[in-house]
N, C-alpha and C positions, 0 to 999 in steps of 0.2 A: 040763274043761268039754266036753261032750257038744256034736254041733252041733248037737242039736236045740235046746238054752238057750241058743248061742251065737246064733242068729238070733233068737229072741223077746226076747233082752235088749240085741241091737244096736238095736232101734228100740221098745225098752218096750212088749214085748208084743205088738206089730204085724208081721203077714206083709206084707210089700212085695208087691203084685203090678202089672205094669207092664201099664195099658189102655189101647188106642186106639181111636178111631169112628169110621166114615166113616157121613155123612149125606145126609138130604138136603134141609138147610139148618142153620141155625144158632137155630132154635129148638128147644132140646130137648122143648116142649111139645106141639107141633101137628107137625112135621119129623122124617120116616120115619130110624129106625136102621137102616140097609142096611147094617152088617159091623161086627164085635167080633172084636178079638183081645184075650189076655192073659195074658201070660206071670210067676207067682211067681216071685219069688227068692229062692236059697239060697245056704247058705256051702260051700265047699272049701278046704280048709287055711287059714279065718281070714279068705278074702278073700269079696267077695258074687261071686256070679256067677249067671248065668238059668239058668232052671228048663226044664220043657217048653211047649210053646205048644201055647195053643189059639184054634183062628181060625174063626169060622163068618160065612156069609152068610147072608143076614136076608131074610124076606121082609115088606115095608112092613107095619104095621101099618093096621086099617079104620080110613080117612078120613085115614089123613098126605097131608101135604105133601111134595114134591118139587119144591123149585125146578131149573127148569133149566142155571144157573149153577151149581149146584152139581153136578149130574151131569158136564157138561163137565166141569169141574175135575178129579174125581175119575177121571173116565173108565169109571164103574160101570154097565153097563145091565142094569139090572134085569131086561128080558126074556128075558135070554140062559138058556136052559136048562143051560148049561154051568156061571152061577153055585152049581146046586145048594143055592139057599135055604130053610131051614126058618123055622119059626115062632119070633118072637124069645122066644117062656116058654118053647120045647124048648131052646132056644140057653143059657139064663140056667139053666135048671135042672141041664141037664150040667156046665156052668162051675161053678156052686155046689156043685154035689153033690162034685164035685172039688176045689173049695176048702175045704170043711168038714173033707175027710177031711187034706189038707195042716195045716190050721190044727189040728189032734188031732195028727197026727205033731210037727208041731214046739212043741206046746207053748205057742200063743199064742192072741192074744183076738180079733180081727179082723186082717181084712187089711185094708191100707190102699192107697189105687189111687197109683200112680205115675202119672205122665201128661206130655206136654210142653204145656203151657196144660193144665193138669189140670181147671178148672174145667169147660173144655168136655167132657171126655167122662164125668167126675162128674157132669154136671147130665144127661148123657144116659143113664147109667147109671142113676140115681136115677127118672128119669121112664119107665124100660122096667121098673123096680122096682116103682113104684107104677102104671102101667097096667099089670101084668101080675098084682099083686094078690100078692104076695112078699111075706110075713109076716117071714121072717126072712133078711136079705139077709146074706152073709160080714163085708160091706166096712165100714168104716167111713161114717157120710152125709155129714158136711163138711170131714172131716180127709182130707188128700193133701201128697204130693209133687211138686212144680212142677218138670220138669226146664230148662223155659226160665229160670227163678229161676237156680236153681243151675248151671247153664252159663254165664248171665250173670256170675255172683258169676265161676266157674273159668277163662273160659276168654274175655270179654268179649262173647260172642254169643247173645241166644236163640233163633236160626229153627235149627228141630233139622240141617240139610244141612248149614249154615254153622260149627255146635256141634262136629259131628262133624267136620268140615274141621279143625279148629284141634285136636282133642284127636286125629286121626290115626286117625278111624275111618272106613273104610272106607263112602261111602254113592254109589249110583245113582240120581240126579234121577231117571231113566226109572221104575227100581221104587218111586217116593215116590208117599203118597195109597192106599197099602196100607195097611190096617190091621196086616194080619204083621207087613211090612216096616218099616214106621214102630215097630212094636213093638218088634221086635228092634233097630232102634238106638235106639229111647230106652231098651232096657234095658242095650244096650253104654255110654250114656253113661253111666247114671246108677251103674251098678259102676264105671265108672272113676272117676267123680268121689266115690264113696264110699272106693273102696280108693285112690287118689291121696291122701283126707282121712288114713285111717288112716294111711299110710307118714308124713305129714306130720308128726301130730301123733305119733308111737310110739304107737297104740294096741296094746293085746295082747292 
């Protein structure tokens, strides 16, 4: 078995790719997308493990919202020229154009977004999808992977710091509320809690 059929047949045709969003707020409607990461994943000798990242900063879309509790939180100022923000269709279409050719290499039918509370950066994906007027998006629209779910089910926790405390993954409160950074360990969680599944059950 080839790994390019080895990963489209581990989740029935679906490329896993692991997204996070920092906002600014928790409407994915009206609430500017200020930063997108998102990292596919592949297999290596049978086991999943991440892919390359891609991370871009965002500049608000005309007439978002931006509460201020939410800046604080994240620690994000939009007006820093050091963020180096483009336009969130340049941002979505490098991503995409990147995904489609992954999703040709291995052989599968859409990617499907990983996510820790998945809902939340689905519905914000979805809404930079359709105000960006995206005809044909990689991702699946309501199918995902919850890694707060599944860390709860694994490991009894789902705030992603606490998840990764208990599965012995390596995480800095200080670098949390990145988008990268929050990417890259919900993609450390969720290969471990997939390939911890495999060893469990003898998959081959």
């Amino acid at each position: 078995m080839t790994e390019a059929s080895t990963i489209s047949q581990r989740f029935r045709g679906f490329l896993p790719v692991v997204v996070d969003v920092e906002t600014g707020g928790f409407n994915a409607e009206t609430d500017a997308l200020l930063e997108l990461a998102a990292i596919p994943l592949t297999m290596e000798n049978g086991l999943l493990v991440p892919g390359e990242n891609y991370h871009f900063h965002l500049e608000p879309f005309r007439g978002a919202n931006i509460e201020t509790a939410a800046i604080e939180f994240t620690g994000i100022d939009i007006h820093s020229p050091f963020r180096q923000a483009i336009d969130e269709a340049d941002a979505l279409e490098e991503l995409f154009e990147q995904l489609r050719l992954l999703l040709k290499q291995h052989k599968c039918s859409r990617c499907i977004l990983v996510g820790h509370n998945a809902w939340f950066d689905l519905s914000f994906l979805n809404a930079a999808i359709e105000r960006n007027q995206i005809k044909k998006s990689p991702f699946h629209s309501f199918s995902s992977f919850d890694t707060a779910t599944l860390a709860g089910m694994a490991y009894g926790q789902t705030v992603l710091a606490k998840a990764c405390e208990v599965a012995k993954i390596d995480f800095k409160t200080s670098e949390a509320h990145s988008a990268l950074y929050d990417t890259q360990k919900t993609s450390e969680l969720f290969c471990k809690i997939i390939n911890n599944y495999k060893m469990l059950v003898g998959e081959e």
